[in-house]
C-alpha positions as a Markdown table, in Angstrom:
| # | Residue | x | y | z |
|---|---|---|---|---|
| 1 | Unk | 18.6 | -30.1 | -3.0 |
| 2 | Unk | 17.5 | -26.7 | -4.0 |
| 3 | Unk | 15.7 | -25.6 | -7.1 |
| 4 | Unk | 15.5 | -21.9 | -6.7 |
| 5 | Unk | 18.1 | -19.3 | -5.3 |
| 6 | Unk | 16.9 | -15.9 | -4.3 |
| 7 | Unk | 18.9 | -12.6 | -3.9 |
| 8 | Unk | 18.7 | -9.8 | -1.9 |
| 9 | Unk | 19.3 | -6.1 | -4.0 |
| 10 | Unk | 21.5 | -3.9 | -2.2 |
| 11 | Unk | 24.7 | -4.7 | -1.0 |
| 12 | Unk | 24.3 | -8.2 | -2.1 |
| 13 | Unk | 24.0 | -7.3 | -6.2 |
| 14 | Unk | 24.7 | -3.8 | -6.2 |
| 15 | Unk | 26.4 | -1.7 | -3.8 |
| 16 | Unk | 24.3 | 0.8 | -1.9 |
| 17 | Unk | 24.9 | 1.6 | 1.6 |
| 18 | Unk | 28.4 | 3.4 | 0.9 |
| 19 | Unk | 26.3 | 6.1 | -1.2 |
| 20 | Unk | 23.8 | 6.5 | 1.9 |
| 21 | Unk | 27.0 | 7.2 | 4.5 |
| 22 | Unk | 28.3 | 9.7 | 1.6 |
| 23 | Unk | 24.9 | 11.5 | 2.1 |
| 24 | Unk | 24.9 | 11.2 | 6.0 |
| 25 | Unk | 28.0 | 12.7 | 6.1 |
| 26 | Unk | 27.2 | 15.8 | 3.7 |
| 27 | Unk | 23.8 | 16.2 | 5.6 |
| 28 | Unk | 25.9 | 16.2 | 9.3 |
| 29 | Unk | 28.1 | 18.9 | 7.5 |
| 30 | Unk | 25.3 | 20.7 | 6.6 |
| 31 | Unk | 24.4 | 21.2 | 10.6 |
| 32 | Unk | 27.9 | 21.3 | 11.9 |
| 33 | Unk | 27.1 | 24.8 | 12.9 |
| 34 | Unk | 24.2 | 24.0 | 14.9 |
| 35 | Unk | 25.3 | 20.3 | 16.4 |
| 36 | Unk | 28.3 | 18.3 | 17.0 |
| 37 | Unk | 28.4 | 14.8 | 14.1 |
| 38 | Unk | 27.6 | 12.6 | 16.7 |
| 39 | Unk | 24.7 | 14.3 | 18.0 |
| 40 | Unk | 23.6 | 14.9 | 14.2 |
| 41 | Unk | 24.1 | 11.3 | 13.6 |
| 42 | Unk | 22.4 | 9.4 | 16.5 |
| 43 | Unk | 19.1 | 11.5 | 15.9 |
| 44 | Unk | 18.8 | 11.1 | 12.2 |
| 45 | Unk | 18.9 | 7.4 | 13.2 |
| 46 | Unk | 16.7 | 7.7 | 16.1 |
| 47 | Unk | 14.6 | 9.9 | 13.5 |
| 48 | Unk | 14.3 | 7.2 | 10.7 |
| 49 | Unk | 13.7 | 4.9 | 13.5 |
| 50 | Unk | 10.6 | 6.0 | 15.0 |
| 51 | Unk | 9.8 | 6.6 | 10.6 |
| 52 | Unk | 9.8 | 3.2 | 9.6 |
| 53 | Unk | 6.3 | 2.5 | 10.3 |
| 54 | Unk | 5.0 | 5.4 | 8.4 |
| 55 | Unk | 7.7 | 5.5 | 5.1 |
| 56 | Unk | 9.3 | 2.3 | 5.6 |
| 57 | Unk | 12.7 | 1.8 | 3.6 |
| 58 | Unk | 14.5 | 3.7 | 0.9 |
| 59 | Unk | 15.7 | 7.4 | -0.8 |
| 60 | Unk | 12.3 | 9.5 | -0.1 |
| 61 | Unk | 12.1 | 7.7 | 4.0 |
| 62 | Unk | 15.3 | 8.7 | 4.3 |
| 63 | Unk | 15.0 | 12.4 | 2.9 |
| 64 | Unk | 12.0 | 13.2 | 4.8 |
| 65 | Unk | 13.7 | 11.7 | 8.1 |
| 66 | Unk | 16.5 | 14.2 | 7.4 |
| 67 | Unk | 14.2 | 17.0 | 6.9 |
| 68 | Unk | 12.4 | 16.4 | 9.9 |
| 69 | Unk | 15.9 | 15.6 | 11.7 |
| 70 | Unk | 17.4 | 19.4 | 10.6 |
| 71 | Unk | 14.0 | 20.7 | 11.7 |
| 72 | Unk | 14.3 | 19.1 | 15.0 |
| 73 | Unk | 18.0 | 20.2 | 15.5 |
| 74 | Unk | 17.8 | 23.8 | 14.3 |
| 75 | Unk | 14.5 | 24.4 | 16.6 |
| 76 | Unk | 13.0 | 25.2 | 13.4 |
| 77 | Unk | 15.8 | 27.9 | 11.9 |
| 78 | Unk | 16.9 | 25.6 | 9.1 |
| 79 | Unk | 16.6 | 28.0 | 6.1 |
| 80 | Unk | 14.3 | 26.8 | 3.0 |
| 81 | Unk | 17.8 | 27.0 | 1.0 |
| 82 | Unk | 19.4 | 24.0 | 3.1 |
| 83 | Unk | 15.9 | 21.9 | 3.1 |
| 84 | Unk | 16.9 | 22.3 | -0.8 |
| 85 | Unk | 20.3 | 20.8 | -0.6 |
| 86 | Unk | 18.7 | 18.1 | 1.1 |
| 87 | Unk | 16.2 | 17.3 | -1.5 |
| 88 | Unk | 19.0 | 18.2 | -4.0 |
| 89 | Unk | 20.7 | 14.5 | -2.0 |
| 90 | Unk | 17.8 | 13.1 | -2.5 |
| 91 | Unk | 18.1 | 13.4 | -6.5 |
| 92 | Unk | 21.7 | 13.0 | -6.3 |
| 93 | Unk | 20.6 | 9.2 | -4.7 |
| 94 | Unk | 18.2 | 8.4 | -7.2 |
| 95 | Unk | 19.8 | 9.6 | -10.2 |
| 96 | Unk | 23.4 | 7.7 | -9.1 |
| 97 | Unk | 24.7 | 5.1 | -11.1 |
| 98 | Unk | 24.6 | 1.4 | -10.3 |
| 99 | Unk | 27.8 | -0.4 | -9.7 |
| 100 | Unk | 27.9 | -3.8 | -9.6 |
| 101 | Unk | 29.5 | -5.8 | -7.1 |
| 102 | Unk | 32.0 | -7.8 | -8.7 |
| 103 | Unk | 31.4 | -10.5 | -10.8 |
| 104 | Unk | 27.8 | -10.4 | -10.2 |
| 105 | Unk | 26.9 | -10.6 | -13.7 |
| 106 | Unk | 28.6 | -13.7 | -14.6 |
| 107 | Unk | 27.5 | -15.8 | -11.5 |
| 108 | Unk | 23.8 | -14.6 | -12.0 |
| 109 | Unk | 24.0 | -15.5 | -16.3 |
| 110 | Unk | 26.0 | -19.0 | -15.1 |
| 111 | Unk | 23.1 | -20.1 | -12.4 |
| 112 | Unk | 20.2 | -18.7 | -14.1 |
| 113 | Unk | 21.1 | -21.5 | -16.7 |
| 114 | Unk | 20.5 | -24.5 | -13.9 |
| 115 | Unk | 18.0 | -22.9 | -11.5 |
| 116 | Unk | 15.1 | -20.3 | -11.3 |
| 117 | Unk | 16.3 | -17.1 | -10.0 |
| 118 | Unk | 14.3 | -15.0 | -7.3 |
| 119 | Unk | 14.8 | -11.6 | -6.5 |
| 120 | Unk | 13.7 | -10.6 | -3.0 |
| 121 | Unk | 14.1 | -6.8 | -1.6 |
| 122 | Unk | 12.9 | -4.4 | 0.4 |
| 123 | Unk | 12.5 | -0.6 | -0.3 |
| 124 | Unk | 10.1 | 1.6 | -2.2 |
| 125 | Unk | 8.5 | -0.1 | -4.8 |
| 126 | Unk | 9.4 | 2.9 | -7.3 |
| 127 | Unk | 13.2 | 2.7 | -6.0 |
| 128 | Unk | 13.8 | -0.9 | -6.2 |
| 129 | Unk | 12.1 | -1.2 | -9.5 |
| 130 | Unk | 14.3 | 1.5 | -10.9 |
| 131 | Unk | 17.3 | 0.1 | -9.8 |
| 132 | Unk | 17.1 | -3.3 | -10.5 |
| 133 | Unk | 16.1 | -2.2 | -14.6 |
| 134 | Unk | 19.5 | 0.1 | -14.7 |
| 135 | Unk | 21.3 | -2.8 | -13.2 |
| 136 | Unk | 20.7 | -4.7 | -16.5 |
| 137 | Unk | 20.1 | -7.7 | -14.2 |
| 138 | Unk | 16.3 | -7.9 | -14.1 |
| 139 | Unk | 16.6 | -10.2 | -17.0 |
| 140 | Unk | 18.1 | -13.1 | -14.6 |
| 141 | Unk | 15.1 | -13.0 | -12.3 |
| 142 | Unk | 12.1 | -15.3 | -12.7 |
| 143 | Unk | 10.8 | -14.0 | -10.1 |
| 144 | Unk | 10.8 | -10.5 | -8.9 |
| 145 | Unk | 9.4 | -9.6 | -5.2 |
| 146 | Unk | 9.6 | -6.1 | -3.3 |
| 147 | Unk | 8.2 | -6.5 | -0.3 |
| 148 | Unk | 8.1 | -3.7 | 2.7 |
| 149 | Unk | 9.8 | -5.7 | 5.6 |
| 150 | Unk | 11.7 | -9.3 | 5.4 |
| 151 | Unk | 10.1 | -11.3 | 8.1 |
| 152 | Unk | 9.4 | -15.2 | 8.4 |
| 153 | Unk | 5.6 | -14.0 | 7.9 |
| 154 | Unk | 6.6 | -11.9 | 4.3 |
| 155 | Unk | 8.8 | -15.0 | 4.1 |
| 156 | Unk | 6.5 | -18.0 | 4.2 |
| 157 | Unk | 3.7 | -16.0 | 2.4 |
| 158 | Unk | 5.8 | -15.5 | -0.6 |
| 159 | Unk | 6.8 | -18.8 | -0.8 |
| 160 | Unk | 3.4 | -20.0 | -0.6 |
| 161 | Unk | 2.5 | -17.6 | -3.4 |
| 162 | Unk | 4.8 | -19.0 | -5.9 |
| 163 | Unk | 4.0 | -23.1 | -4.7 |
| 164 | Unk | 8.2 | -23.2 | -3.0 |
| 165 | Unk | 8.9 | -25.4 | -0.2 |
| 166 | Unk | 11.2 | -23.7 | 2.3 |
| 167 | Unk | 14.0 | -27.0 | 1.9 |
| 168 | Unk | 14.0 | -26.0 | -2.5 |
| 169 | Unk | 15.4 | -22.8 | -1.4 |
| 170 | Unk | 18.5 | -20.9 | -0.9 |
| 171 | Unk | 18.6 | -17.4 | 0.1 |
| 172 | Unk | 21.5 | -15.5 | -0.7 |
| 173 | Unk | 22.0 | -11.6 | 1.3 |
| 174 | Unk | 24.0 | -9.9 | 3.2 |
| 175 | Unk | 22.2 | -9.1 | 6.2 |
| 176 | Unk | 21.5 | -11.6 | 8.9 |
| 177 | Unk | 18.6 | -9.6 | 9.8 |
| 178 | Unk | 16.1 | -9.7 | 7.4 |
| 179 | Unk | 17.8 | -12.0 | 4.4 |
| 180 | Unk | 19.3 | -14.6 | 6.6 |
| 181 | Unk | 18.1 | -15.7 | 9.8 |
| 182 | Unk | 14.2 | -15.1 | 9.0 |
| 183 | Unk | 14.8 | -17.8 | 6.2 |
| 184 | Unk | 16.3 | -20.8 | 8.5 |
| 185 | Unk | 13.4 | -19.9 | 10.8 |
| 186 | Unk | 10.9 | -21.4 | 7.8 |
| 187 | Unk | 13.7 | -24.0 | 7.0 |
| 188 | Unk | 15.0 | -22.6 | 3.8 |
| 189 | Unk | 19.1 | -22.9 | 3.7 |
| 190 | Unk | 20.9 | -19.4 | 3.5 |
| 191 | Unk | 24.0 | -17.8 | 2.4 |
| 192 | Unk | 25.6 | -15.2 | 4.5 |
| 193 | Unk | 28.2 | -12.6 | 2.0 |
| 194 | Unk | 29.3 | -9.7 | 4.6 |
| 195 | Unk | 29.2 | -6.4 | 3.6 |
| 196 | Unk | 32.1 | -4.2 | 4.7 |
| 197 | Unk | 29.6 | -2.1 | 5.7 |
| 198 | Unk | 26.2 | -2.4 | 7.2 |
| 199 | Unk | 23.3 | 0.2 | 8.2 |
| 200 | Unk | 23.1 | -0.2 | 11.9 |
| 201 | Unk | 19.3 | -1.5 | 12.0 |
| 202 | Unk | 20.4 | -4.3 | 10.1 |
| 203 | Unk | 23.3 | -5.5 | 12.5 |
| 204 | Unk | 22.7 | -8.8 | 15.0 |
| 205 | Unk | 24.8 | -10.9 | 16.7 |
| 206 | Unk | 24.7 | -14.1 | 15.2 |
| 207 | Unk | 22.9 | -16.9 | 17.2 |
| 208 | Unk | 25.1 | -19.8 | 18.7 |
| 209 | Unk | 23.3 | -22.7 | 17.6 |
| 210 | Unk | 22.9 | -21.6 | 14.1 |
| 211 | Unk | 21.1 | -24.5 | 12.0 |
| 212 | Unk | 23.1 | -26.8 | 9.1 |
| 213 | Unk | 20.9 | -24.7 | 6.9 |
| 214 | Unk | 23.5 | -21.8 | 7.1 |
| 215 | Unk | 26.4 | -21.3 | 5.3 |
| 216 | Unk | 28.8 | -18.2 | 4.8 |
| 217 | Unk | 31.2 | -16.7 | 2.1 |
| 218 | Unk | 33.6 | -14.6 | 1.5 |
| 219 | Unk | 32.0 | -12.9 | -2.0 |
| 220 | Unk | 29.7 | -13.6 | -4.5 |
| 221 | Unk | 32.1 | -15.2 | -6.8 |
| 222 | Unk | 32.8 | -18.2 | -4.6 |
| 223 | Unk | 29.1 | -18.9 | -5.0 |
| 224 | Unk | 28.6 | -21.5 | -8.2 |
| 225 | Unk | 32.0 | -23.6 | -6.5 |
| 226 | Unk | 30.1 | -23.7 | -3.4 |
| 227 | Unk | 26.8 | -24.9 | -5.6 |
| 228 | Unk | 28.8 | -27.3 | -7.0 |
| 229 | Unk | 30.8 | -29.3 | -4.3 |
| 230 | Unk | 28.8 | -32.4 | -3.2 |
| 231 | Unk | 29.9 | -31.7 | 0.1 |
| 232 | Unk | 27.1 | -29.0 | 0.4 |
| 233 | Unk | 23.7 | -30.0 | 0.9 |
């Protein structure tokens, strides 16, 4: 049996991908006269693809890949006025509100009372930590981690950090990318909670022989019943 249960941030606590589409689609408006959406689309991911190595994950990545994607797109004519509307998303992002998933609160307050929470994300540092204190959750969290890139490697290292074992842990997330499937490579048991939507770099198909270790549900909710049935490891 577990002793600590770790969360992913974003779309697992708080929602946060819907508020990067809004943005997408407000920047591909922006260049409608200069390229057709999917065009716009498929190089501002190919853009903050080729990124990640250099700015890694969250609001100022993305608004510099979008600047260098209107750059690209216009051959250069993108007026200093529309590279101002893009920083202007860029402030819009950071200074948006947090909105709970539902019920998040009240699972997090009833497990924090029977095991040691652990937050683990990914992003810029500044980003995360600001979110997580207008969350008004940060107060759940034992332990706090934000980490550049989920990986078995980040993974194990943490874990050897804090003195966990891989088999006292369950990682709750919502991508089987980087909160799921990196953890049952170490030997940690997972939770899977979809998101209704997911940022295209995060999406796998899910291996066939997927390990006891893994487990899926619905929402967030169902997660202290599932804690609680002696039918779950």
């Amino acid at each position: 049996m577990f002793d600590t249960i770790a969360f992913d941030a974003d779309d697992t606590l708080w929602h946060n991908e819907g508020l990067y589409l809004t943005i997408q689609e407000r920047f591909a408006r922006l260049l409608t006269t200069y390229q057709d959406d999917d065009v716009i689309q498929r190089q501002l991911y190919a853009t903050e693809m080729r990124n990640l190595g250099l700015f890694g994950y969250g609001i100022k990545a993305f608004t510099l890949s979008m600047i260098e994607t209107a750059i690209e797109l216009t051959g250069g004519e993108i007026c200093g006025r529309d590279i101002q509307l893009i920083i202007d998303f860029a402030k819009e992002m950071r200074g948006a509100p947090i909105q709970l998933l539902d019920q998040v609160e009240e699972v997090l307050a009833d497990l924090s009372t029977q095991y040691r929470l652990m937050l683990i994300t990914k992003g810029d540092l500044f980003d995360q930590e600001t979110k997580l204190a207008r969350s008004g959750l940060a107060d759940y969290f034992e332990i706090v981690e934000i980490v550049s890139e989920k990986s078995v490697e980040t993974y194990a290292s943490l874990l050897a950090r804090h003195g966990l074992t891989p088999q006292r842990l369950l990682m709750v997330g919502n991508s089987l990318r980087s909160d799921i499937l990196p953890l049952l490579a170490i030997g940690a048991q997972a939770v899977y909670i979809p998101y209704h939507t997911t940022w295209v770099h995060e999406v796998v198909e899910p291996p066939t022989d997927l390990p006891p270790g893994y487990h899926e549900l619905g929402r967030i909710a169902q997660l202290p019943d599932f804690l609680s049935n002696p039918s779950n490891p």
